[in-house]
C-alpha positions in Angstrom: 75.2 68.8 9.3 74.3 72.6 8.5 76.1 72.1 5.2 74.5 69.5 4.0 71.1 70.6 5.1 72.1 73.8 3.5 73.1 72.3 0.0 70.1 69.7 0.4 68.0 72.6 0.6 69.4 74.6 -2.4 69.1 71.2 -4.6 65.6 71.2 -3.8 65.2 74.6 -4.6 66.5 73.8 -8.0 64.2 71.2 -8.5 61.1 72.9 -7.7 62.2 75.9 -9.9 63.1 73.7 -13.2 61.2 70.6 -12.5 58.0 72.2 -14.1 59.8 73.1 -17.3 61.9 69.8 -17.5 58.6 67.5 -16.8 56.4 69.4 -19.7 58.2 68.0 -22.3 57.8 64.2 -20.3 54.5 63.0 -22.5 53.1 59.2 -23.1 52.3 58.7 -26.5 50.0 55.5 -27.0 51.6 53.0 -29.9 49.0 50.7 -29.8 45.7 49.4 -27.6 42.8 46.8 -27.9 44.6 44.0 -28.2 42.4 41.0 -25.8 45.3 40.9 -23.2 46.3 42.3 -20.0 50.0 43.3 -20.1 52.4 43.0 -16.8 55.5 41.6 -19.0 58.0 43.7 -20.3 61.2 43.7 -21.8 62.9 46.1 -24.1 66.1 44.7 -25.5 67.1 48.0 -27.3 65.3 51.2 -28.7 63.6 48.8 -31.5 63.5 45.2 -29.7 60.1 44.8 -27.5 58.6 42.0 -26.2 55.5 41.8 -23.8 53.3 39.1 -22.5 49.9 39.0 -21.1 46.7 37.0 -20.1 44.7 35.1 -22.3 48.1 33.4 -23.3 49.4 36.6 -25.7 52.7 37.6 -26.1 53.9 40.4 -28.5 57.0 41.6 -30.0 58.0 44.9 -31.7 61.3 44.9 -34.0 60.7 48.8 -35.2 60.5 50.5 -31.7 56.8 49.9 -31.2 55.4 51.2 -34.8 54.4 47.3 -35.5 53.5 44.5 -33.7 53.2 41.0 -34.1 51.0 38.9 -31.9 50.8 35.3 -30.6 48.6 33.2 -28.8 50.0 30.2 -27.5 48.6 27.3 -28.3 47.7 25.2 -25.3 47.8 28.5 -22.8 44.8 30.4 -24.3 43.9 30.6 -20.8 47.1 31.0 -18.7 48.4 34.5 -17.7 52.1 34.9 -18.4 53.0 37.8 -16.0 56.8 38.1 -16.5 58.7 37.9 -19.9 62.6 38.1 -20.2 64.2 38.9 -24.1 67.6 38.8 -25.2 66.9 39.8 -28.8 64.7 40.0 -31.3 64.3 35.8 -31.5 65.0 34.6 -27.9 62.7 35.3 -25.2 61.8 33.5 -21.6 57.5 33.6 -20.2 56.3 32.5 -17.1 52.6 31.3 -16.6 51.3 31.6 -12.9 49.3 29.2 -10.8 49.2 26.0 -11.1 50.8 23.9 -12.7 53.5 26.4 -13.1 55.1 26.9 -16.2 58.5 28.1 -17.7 58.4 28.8 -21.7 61.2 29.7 -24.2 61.3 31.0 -27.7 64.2 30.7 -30.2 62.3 32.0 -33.6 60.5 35.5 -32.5 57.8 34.1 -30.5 56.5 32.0 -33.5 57.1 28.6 -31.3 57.1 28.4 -27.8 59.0 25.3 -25.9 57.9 24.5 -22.1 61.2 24.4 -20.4 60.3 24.2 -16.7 56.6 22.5 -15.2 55.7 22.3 -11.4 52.4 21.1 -10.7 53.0 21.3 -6.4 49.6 22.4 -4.9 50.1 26.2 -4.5 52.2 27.4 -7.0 52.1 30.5 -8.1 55.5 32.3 -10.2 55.4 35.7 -9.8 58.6 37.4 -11.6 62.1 36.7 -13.2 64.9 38.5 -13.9 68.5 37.9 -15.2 72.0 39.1 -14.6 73.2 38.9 -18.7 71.9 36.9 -21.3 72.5 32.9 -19.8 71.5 33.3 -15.7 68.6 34.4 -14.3 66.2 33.8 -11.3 62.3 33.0 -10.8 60.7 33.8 -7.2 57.1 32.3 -6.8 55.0 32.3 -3.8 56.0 30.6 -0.7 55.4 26.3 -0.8 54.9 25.2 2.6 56.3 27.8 4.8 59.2 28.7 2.2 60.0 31.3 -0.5 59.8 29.8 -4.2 63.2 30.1 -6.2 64.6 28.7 -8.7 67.6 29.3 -10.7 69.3 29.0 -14.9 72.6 29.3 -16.2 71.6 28.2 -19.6 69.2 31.6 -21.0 66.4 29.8 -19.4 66.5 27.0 -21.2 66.6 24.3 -17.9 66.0 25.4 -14.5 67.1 24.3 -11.0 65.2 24.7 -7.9 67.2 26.7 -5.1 66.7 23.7 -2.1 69.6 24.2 0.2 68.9 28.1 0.6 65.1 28.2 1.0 64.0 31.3 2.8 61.5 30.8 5.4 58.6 33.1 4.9 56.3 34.7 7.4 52.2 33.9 7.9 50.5 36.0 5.0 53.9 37.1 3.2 54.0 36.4 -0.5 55.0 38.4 -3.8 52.9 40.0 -5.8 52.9 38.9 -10.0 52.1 42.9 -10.6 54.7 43.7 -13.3 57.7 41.1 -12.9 59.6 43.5 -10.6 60.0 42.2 -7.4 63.4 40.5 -7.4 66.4 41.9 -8.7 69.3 39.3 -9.7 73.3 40.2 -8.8 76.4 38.7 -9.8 77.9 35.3 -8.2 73.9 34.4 -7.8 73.0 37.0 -5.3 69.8 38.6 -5.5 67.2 41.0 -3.6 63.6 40.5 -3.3 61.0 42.5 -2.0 57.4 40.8 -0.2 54.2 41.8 0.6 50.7 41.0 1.9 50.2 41.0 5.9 54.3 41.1 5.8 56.4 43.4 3.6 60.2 42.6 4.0 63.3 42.7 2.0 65.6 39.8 1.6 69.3 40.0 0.0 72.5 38.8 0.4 72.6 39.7 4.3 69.4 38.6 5.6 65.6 39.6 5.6 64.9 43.2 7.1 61.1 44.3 7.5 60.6 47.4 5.5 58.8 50.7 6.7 55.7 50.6 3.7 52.1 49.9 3.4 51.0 46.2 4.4 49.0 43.9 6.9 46.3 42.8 4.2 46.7 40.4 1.6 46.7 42.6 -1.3 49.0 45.0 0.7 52.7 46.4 0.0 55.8 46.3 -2.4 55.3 45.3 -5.8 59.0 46.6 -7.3 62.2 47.5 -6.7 64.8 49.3 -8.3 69.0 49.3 -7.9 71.3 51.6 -9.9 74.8 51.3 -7.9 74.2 53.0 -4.0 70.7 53.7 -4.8 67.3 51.8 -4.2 64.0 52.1 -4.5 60.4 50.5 -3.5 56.8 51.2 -5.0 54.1 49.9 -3.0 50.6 50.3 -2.9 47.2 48.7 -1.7 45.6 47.1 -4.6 42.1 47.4 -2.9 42.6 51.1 -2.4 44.4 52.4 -5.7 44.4 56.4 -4.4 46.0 56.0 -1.0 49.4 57.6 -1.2 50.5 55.9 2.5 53.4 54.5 2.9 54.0 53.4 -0.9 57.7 54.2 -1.7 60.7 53.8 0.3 64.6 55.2 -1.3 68.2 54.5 -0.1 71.3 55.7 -0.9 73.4 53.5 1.3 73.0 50.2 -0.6 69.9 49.2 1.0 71.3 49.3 4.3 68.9 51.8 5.4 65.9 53.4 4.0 63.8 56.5 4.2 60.5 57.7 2.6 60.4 60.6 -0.3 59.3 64.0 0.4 56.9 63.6 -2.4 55.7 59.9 -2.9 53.8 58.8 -6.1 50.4 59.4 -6.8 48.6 56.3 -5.1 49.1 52.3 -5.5 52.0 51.8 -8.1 53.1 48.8 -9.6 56.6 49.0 -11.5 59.2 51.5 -10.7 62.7 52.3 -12.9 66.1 54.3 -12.7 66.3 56.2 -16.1 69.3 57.7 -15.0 70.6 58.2 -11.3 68.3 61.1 -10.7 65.6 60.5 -13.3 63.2 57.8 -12.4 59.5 56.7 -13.8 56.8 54.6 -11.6 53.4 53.5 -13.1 50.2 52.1 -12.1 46.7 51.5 -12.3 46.1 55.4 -11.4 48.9 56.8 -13.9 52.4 57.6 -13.9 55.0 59.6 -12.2 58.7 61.1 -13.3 61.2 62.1 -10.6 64.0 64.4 -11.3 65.8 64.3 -8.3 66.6 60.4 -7.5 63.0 59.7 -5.9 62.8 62.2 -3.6 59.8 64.1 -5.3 57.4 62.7 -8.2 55.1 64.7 -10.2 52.4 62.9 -12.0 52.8 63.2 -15.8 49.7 61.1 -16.9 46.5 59.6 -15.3 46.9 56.8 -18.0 47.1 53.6 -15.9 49.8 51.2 -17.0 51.2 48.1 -14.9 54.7 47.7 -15.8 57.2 50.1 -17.5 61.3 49.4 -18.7 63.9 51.2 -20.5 65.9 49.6 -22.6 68.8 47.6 -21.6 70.6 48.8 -24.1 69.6 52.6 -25.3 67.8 55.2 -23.8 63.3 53.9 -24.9 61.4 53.8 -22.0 58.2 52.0 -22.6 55.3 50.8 -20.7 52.1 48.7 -20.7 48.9 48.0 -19.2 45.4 46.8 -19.8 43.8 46.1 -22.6 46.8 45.6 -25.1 48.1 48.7 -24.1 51.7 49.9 -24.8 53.5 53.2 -24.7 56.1 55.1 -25.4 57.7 57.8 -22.7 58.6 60.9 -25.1 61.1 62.8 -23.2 
């Protein structure tokens, strides 16, 4: 024990000495605003490849790392919100519009045409994220339809989809998931997955259960809107959406495979909305109040911009680490 609190304090002795100088050269450079469209979809495919989607029915797509971008309203959803997106390249990509009726959406030719794929017009719907495990199966959570968590399942790149029946999860009064950057739910191998709730109940559910998690809640716009995995390691952003600066409770890490969990030293700067492992000990988290780096796997964050964005990614494969917000806005992390 005095080892390891000895070496745990020399690590953080490190950090605090060479944090300063590593996080000056962390800088958000704008690539483009003012587009009519509020961005919480995000997918970056590689270093060029980007794809977002957004309110007022847009979705966008980048094929030069950002420089350019072509944008598309479509037809039909001028007035749906499409709060997730999913792309496997620079033609195929997967939107989800909330409420209802719920819809699923697919492109094969850049985002030029977009194909309904999935339609559930059951009084309360509400889709909140996706993600996938490779390019054919993925996952879609929604909000809970009478007394049980909304799933539903693909093994085709999104092009059907199959509601998850005979494993429904039974949700708790005023527990729900929040649509706040498509982020919530991560998707294993052999169809496992992790979610993470919120609202007057925060809990997290994987392949061993549901577990009530230590972080802000109790009102309806209350708790965890992403998590994170890279191997061992987790983590949760939270926030209270009503009360953007309140730092309580709104990140939880573990090293154990989420088998237990603990609270940084240093939490991010108030309510934040998307969370991501750039490496094992770099990490970004973003929000409505700014953004945050950590250098030593989550255990202290230093804010690098008061720029609010909702959702950030890195690439899935290269290194780009991009992120967008309000108003059309995307950006690039310059590191």
């Amino acid at each position: 024990m005095k080892i390891k609190t000895f070496f745990s304090a020399i690590a953080f002795l490190a950090t605090c000495f060479l944090s300063p100088t590593a996080l000056q050269a962390q800088q958000i450079e704008l690539l483009t605003s003012g587009t009519e469209t509020s961005l919480r979809g995000l997918s970056v495919v590689n270093d060029q490849v980007i794809w977002v989607s957004g309110s007022k029915g847009k979705t966008g797509r980048s094929v030069d790392g950002g420089k350019t971008w072509q944008w598309t309203t479509v037809p039909g959803f001028e007035k749906r919100d499409f709060r997730d997106i999913e792309a496997f390249d620079d033609k195929t990509a997967v939107i989800i519009a909330i409420a209802e009726p719920a819809h699923i959406l697919k492109t094969n030719d850049g985002g030029r045409t977009w194909k309904t794929v999935f339609t559930d017009s059951t009084k309360g719907m509400f889709l909140d994220a996706m993600d996938f495990y490779d390019n054919k199966r993925g996952i879609v959570v929604g909000d809970p339809i009478d007394g049980k968590v909304f799933l539903a399942t693909t093994d085709d790149g999104g092009s059907t989809w199959k509601k998850m029946t005979t494993t429904a999860l039974p949700a708790l009064e005023g527990e729900g998931f929040f649509a706040a950057s498509g982020s919530n739910i991560w998707y294993h191998k052999k169809g496992l997955f992790t979610i993470v709730s919120g609202g007057k109940n925060a809990r997290l559910f994987d392949p061993r259960g549901a577990q009530s998690l230590d972080i802000t809640q109790g009102r309806e716009m209350t708790g965890p809107n992403s998590i994170a995995i890279h191997g061992n390691q987790a983590i949760i952003v939270a926030g209270d959406y009503d009360n953007q600066k309140d730092t309580t409770k709104n990140c939880l890490l573990s090293t154990d495979g989420m088998k237990t969990w603990q609270a940084p030293v240093k939490g991010p700067q108030g309510y934040r909305s998307c969370v991501v492992y750039i490496s094992s000990q770099k990490l970004i988290t973003c929000g409505v109040p700014g953004v945050d780096i950590s250098v030593d796997g989550g255990n202290h964050w230093q804010s690098i911009s008061t720029e609010g964005f909702h959702v950030c990614r890195k690439a899935k494969k290269g290194n780009a680490v991009f992120l967008a917000g309000s108003n059309g806005k995307i950006a690039k992390l310059i590191q």
